[in-house]
MITOR-287725 format. One line per 3 residues: their letters; for each residue x, y, z of C-alpha. Coordinates in steps of 0.5 Angstrom, whole numbers, plus 2048, in hexadecimal, padded with zeros to 3 digits. Example, Ala and Ser with C-alpha at 12.3 -4.5 7.8 and 13.67 -1.06 7.14 Angstrom:
BEGIN
AS = 819:7F7:810 | 81B:7FE:80E
END
This chain:
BEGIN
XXX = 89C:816:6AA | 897:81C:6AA | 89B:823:6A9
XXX = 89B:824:6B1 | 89F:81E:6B2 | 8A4:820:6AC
XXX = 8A4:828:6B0 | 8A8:825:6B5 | 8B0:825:6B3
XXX = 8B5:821:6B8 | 8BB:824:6BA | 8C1:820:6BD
XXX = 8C6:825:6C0 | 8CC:825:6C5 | 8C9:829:6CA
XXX = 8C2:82C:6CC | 8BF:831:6C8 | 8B9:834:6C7
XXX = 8B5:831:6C1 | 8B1:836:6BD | 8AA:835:6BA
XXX = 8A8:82E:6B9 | 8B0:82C:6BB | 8B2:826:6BE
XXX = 8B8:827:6C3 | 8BC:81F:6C4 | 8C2:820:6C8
XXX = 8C7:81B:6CC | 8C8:81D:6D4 | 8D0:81C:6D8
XXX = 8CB:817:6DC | 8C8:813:6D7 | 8C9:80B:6D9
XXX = 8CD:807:6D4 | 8C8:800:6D4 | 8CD:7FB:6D1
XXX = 8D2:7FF:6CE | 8CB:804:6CB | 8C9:80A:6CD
XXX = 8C2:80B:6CD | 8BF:811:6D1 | 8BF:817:6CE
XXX = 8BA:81D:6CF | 8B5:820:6CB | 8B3:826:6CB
XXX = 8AC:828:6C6 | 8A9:830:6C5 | 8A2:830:6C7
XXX = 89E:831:6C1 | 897:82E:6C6 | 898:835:6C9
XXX = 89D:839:6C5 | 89F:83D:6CA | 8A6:83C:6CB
XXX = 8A7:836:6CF | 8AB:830:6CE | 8A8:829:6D0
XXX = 8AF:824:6D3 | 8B0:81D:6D4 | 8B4:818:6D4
XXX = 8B5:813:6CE | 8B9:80D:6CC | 8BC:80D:6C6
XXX = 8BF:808:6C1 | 8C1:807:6B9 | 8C0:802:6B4
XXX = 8C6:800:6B0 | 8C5:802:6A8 | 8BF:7FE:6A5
XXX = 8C4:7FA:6A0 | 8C9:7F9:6A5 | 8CC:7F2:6A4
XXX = 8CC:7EE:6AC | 8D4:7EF:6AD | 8D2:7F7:6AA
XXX = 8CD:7F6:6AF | 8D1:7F4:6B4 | 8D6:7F9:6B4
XXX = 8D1:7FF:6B4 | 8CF:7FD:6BA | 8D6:7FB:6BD
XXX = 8D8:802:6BB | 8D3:805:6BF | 8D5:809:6C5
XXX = 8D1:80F:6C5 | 8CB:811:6C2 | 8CC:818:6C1
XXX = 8D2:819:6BC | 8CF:814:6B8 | 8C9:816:6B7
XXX = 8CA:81D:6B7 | 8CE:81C:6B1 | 8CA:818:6AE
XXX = 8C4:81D:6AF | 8C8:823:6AD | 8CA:820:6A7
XXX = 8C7:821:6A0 | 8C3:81B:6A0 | 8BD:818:69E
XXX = 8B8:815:6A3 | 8B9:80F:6A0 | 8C0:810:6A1
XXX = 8C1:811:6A7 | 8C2:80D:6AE | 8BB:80B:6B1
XXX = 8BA:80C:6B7 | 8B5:809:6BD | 8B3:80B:6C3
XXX = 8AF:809:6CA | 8AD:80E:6CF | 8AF:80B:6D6
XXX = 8AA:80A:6DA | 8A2:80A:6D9 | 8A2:811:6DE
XXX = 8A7:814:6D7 | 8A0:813:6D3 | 89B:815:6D8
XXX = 8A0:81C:6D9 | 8A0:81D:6D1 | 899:81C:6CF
XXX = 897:820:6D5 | 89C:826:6D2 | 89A:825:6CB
XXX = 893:822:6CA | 892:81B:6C7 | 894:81E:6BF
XXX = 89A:821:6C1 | 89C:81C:6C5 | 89B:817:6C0
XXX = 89E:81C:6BB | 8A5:81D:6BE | 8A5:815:6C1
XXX = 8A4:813:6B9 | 8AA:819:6B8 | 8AE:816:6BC
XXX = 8AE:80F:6B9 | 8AA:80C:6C1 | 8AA:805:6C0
XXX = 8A3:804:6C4 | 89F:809:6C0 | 8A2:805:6BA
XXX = 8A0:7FF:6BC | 899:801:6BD | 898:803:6B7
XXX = 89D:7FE:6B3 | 8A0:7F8:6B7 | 8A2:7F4:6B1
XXX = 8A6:7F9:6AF | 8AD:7F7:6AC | 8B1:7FD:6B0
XXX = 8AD:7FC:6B6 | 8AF:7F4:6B6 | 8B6:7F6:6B4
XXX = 8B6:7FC:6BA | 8B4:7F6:6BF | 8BA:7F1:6BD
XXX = 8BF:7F6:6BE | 8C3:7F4:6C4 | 8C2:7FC:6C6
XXX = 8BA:7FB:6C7 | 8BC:7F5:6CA | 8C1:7F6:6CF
XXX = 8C0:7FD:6D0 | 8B9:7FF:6CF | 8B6:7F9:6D2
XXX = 8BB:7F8:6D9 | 8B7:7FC:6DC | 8AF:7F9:6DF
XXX = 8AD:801:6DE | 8AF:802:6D7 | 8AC:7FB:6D5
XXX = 8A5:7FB:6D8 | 8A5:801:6D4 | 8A6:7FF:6CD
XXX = 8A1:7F9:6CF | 89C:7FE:6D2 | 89D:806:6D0
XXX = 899:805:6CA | 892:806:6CE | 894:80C:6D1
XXX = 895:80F:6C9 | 88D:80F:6CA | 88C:813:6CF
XXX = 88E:813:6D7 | 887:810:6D8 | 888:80B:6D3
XXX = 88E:808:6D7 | 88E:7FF:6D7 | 890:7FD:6DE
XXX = 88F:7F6:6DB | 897:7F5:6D9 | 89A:7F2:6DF
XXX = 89C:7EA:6E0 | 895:7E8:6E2 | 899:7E1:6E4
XXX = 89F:7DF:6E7 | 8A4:7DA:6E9 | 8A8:7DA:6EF
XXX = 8AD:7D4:6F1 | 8B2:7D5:6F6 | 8B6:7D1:6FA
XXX = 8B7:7D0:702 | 8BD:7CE:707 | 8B9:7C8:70B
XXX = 8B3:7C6:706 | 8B5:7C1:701 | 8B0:7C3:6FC
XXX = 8AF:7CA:6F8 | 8AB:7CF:6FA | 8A6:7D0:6F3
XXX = 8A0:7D6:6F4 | 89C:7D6:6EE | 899:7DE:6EF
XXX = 892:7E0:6EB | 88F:7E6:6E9 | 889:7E9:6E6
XXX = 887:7EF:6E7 | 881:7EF:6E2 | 87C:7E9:6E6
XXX = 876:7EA:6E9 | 87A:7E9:6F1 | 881:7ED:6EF
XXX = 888:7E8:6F0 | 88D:7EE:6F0 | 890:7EC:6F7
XXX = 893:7E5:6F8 | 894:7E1:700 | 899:7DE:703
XXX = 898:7DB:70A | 89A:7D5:70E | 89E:7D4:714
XXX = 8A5:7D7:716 | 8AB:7D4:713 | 8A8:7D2:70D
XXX = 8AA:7D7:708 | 8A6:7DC:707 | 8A9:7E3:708
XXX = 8AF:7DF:705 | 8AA:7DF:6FF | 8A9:7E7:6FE
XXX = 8B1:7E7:6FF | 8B2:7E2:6F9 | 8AD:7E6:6F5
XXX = 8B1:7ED:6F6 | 8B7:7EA:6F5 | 8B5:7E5:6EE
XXX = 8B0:7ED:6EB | 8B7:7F0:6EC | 8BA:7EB:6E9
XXX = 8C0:7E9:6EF | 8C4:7E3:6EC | 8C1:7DF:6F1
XXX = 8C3:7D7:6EE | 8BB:7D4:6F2 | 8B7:7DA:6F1
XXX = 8B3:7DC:6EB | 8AD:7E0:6E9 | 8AA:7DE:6E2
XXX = 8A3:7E0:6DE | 8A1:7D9:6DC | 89C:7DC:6D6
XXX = 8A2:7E1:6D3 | 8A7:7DF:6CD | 8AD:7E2:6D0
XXX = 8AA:7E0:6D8 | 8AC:7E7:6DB | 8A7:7EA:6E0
XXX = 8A4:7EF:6DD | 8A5:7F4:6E4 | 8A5:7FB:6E4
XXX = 8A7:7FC:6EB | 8A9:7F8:6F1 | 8A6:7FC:6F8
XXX = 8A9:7F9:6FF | 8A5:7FB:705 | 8A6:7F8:70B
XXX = 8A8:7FA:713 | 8AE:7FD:714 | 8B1:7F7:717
XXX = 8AD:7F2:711 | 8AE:7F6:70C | 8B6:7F6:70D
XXX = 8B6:7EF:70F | 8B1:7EC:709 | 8B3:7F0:703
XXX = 8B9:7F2:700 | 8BC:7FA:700 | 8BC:7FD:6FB
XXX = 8C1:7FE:6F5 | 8BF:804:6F1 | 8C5:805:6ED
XXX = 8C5:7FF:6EA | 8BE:7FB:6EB | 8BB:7FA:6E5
XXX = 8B3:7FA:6E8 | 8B0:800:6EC | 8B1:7FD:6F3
XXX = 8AE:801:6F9 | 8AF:7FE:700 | 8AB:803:705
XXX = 8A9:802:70C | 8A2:802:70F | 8A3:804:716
XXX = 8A6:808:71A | 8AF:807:71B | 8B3:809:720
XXX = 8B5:810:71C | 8AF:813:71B | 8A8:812:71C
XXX = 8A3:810:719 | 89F:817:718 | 8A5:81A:716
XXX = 8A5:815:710 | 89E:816:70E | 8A0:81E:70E
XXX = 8A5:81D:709 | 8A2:819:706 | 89C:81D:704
XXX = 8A0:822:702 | 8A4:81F:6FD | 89D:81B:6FA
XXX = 898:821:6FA | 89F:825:6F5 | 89F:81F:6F1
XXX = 89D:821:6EA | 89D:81A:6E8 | 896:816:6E5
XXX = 895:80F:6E5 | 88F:80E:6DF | 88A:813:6E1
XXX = 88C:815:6E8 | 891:819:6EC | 895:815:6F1
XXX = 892:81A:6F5 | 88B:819:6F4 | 88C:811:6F3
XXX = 88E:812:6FA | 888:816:6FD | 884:810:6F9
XXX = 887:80B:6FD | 887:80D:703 | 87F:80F:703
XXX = 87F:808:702 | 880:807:70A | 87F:80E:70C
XXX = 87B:814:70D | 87F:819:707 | 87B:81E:709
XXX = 87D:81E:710 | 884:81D:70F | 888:823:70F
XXX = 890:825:711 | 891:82B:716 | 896:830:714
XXX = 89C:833:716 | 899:83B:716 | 893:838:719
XXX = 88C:835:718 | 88A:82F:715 | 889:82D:70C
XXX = 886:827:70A | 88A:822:705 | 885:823:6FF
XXX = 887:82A:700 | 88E:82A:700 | 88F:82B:6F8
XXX = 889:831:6F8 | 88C:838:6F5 | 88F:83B:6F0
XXX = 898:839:6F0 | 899:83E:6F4 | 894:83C:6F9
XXX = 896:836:6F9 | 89D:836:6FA | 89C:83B:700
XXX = 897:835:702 | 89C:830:702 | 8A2:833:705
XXX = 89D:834:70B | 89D:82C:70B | 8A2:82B:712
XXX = 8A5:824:710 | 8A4:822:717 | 89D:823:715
XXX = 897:81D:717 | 890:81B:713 | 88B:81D:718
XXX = 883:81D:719 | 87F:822:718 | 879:823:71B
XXX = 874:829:71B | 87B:82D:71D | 87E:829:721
XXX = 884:824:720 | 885:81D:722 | 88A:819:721
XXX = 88A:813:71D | 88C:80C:71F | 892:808:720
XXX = 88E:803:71A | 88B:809:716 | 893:80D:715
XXX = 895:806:713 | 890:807:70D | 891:80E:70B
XXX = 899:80D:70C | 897:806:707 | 894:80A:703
XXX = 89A:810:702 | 89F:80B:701 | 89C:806:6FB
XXX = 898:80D:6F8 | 8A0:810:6F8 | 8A3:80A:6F4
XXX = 89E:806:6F0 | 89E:806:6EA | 89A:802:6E4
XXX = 89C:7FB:6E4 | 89F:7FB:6EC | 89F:7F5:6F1
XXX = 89F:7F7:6F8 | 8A1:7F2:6FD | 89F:7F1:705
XXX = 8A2:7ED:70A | 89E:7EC:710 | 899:7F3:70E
XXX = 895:7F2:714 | 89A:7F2:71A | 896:7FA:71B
XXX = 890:7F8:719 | 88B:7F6:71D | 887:7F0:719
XXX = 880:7F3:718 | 885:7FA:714 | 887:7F4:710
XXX = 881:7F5:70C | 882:7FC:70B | 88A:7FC:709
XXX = 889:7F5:703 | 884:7FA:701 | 888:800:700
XXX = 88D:7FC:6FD | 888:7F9:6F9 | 887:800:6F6
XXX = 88D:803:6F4 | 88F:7FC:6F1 | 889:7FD:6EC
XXX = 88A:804:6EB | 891:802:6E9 | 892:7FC:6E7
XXX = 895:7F9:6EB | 896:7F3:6F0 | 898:7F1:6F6
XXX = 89B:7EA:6FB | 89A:7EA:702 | 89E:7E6:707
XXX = 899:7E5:70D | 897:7E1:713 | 88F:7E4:714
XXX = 88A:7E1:710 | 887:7E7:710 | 88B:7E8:70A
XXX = 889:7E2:707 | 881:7E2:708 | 882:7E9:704
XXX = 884:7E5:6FE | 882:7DF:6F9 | 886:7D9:6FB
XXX = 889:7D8:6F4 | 88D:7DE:6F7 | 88F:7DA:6FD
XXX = 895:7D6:6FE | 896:7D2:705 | 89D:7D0:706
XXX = 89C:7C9:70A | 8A3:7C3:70B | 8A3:7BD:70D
XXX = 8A8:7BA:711 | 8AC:7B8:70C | 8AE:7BF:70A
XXX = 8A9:7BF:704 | 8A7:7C7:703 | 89F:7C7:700
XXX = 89C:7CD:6FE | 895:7CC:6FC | 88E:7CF:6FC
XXX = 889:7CF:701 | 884:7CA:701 | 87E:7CF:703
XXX = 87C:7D4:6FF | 87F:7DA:703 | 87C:7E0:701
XXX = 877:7E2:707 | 879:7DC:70A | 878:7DC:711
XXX = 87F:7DD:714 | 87F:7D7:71A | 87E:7D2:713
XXX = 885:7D6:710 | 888:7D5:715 | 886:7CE:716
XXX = 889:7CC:70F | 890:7D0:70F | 890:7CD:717
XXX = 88E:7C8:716 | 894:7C3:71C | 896:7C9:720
XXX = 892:7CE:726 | 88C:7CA:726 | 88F:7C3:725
XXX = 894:7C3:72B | 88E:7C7:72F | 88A:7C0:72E
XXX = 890:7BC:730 | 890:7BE:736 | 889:7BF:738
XXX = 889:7B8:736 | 88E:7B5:73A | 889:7B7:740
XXX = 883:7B4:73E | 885:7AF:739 | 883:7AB:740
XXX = 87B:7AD:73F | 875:7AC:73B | 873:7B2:736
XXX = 86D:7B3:739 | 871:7B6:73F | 877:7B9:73B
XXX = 870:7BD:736 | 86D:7BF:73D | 873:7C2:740
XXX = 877:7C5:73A | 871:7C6:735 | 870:7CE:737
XXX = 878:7CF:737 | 87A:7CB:732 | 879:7CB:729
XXX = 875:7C7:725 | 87B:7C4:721 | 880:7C3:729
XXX = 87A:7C0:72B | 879:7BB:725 | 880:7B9:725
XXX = 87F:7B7:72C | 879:7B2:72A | 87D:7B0:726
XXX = 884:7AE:72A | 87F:7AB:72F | 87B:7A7:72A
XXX = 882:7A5:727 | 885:7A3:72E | 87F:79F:730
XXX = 87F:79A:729 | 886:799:72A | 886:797:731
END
């Protein structure tokens, strides 16, 4: 340890108190949860040493303790049977007159990847990695040594495992974090379940459903968006609910959700994200349950529902993310979202008109010192709406661009690295040739997040967008017998009738066929070409040679 390192000195108290210099202040909160018969969360408080002016850096933990070194497995077993709170055993123990040798060690993991985004961005990456290695923080030290016997000992606790490891965000981090330790800019977005296995199982079809899902953000054509279509009926938006519910871990008896290519087969899932319309949303995926669901789970309505309009929702929700201090790798969640929606968008010509009067373009909504800017955004009214601005004037965006901007706030507000968003049906407000547009968009925030996606839909204009490895086309037969397979055309730039044809294949165009052939089944091609072939496809017209050419052999 250099002298910086060893500068820092870990305080545990009973309540909050101010640390002096290069102090650190541990302590136990009325609310800290208890985990499995542990409390972990405690906060800690740090003297800011990077800018030596007074100020404190804050944050939440989670704290455990090892049993002594030479404890035999029964002494082990009693320690931590014993355990009910962490705070008078430690602080006795760190009060005493003891060696740090003598003393019980210690681990700790902050809670989420955001935890040391916030502390490197307070204290710079030395400090930072000063005060982690200080607090005994597992992720810094198994970055520097995960052989280490105290590390394995600290993961084989039922504390780390139970406790520390219930929650999705806590154990993306601790897999994750280590990167951040190099700088925000250094951020991996490569550490979410790039390969999962989906079964579930459905009243009224004798097989089980099985979707084998693949990701690869690095190829040279980006897998970072997975399709399910089929016809109605066949499970499709059923699968979306079955994803929900298996990533929240529901005691679902035929439902599983599993990373073939891990030890241990838990998806590597920061956080889940829902969005839908109103009506689908509600119907396709489960509400929430934010005191006791162990995944960061959102389920967010993409439209317009019967208690407020849409352009209200847009208001407060740019106020909400142009406040956010948040940073996801080297962007802001404010300027992640004025990226994306350049993608589909004039961003210079976007502005919003405020409640005193006159127009401002989003880009300048965070313009100004502190003052000016909290000025600024309290002129914001909340039911505020995005509008075009051109040579002074202002027009109003379409139905399909709000949908974008809305889209955008919402995912910006609540991704996180390592997110899977989930879409049934996206494209009941768009129009197909916007659905370019929006895939793109999408396809922006995942890369800059590390993120996924799973969309449940009936357009081949979603799947034409996308490698026909990522594509799932639901089909039975007349026994009851789900499929779920691959198309066989390669349908990236695909043309959209050939799409349609495969996914479709015995439905619209067949039954239309069907009954043009039972009013010429009676006449020789050549007439039925001369009459229909102007009205007519080319695939209908060849089915109907071919029922003629079948009909004659046989008579």
């Amino acid at each position: 340890m250099d002298d910086l390192e060893e500068g820092y000195r870990v305080n545990f108290c009973h309540e909050r108190e101010t640390p002096i210099y290069e102090d650190i202040v541990v302590y136990q909160t009325e609310q800290s949860w208890n985990d499995f018969k542990y409390k972990t969360k405690c906060v800690y408080l740090v003297n800011n040493l990077n800018l030596n002016d007074g100020s404190l850096i804050e944050g939440e933990i989670l704290l455990g303790v090892l049993a002594p070194h030479d404890s035999t497995k029964e002494e082990k077993r009693n320690f931590y049977e014993e355990i009910t709170g962490l705070n008078k055993l430690l602080i006795s123990e760190y009060q005493e007159d003891k060696s740090e040798g003598e003393k019980i060690k210690c681990f700790t993991l902050l809670p989420s990847l955001q935890s040391y985004r916030n502390l490197v961005k307070k204290a710079g990456i030395k400090h930072a990695k000063a005060i982690l290695i200080a607090l005994n923080d597992l992720v810094i030290h198994k970055e520097k040594s995960e052989s280490s016997e105290w590390i394995q000992n600290a993961e084989a606790t039922e504390c780390f495992r139970l406790a520390f490891m219930r929650n999705s965000e806590p154990f993306f981090a601790y897999h994750n974090a280590s990167s951040i330790l190099d700088g925000l800019d250094e951020e991996s977005f490569r550490g979410i379940s790039n390969s999962l296995s989906l079964n579930y199982k459905l009243d009224g079809f004798d097989t089980d459903h099985r979707i084998n899902l693949k990701y690869c953000s690095d190829s040279i054509i980006p897998k970072r968006i997975n399709i399910l279509i089929g016809k109605n009926g066949l499970g499709k938006s059923q699968a979306l609910t079955n994803f929900c519910r298996a990533a929240l871990r529901y005691k679902d008896k035929h439902n599983s959700l599993t990373d073939p290519e891990r030890d241990h087969g838990r998806p590597m899932i920061n956080r889940l994200i829902a969005i839908g319309t109103p009506g689908e949303t509600s119907n396709t995926f489960p509400p929430e349950r934010l005191k006791t669901q162990k995944l960061f789970y959102r389920r967010l309505n993409l439209t317009r529902n019967s208690r407020s309009t849409s352009s209200r929702q847009i208001g407060e929700l740019l106020v909400q993310l142009v406040r956010s201090e948040e940073d996801i790798g080297k962007y802001s969640r404010w300027k992640l979202f004025l990226n994306a929606i350049s993608k589909v968008l004039p961003k210079k010509e976007i502005g919003i008109i405020l409640k005193g009067g006159g127009t401002l373009l989003l880009s300048e909504l965070r313009s100004g010192g502190e003052q000016a800017k909290l000025e600024l955004w309290a002129d914001l009214s909340p039911n505020a709406e995005p509008k075009r601005l051109i040579n002074g004037e202002s027009y109003p965006l379409s139905s399909g661009q709000l949908t974008f901007v809305k889209f955008a706030l919402l995912t910006c507000l609540f991704i996180e690295n390592g997110s899977f968003v989930l879409m049934d049906e996206p494209e009941t407000h768009l129009h197909p040739n916007m659905i370019a547009n929006f895939v793109g968009l999408l396809d922006y925030i995942l890369e800059h997040t590390g993120s996924q996606a799973l969309i449940a839909t009936h357009s081949a204009y979603f799947v034409r967008e996308v490698s026909r490895d990522q594509v799932h086309v639901f089909k039975s037969d007349s026994e009851n017998q789900i499929s779920i397979v691959p198309p066989r055309l390669k349908t990236f730039g695909s043309d959209v009738d050939s799409i349609s044809q495969f996914v479709f294949e015995e439905d619209v165009e067949s039954r239309l066929t069907d009954k043009i052939f039972e009013k010429v089944k009676n006449l020789p091609f050549e007439e039925v070409d001369r009459e229909l072939s102007r009205e007519l496809s080319l695939t209908a017209l060849m089915d109907i040679k071919r029922r003629l050419e079948g009909q004659n052999e046989e008579a």
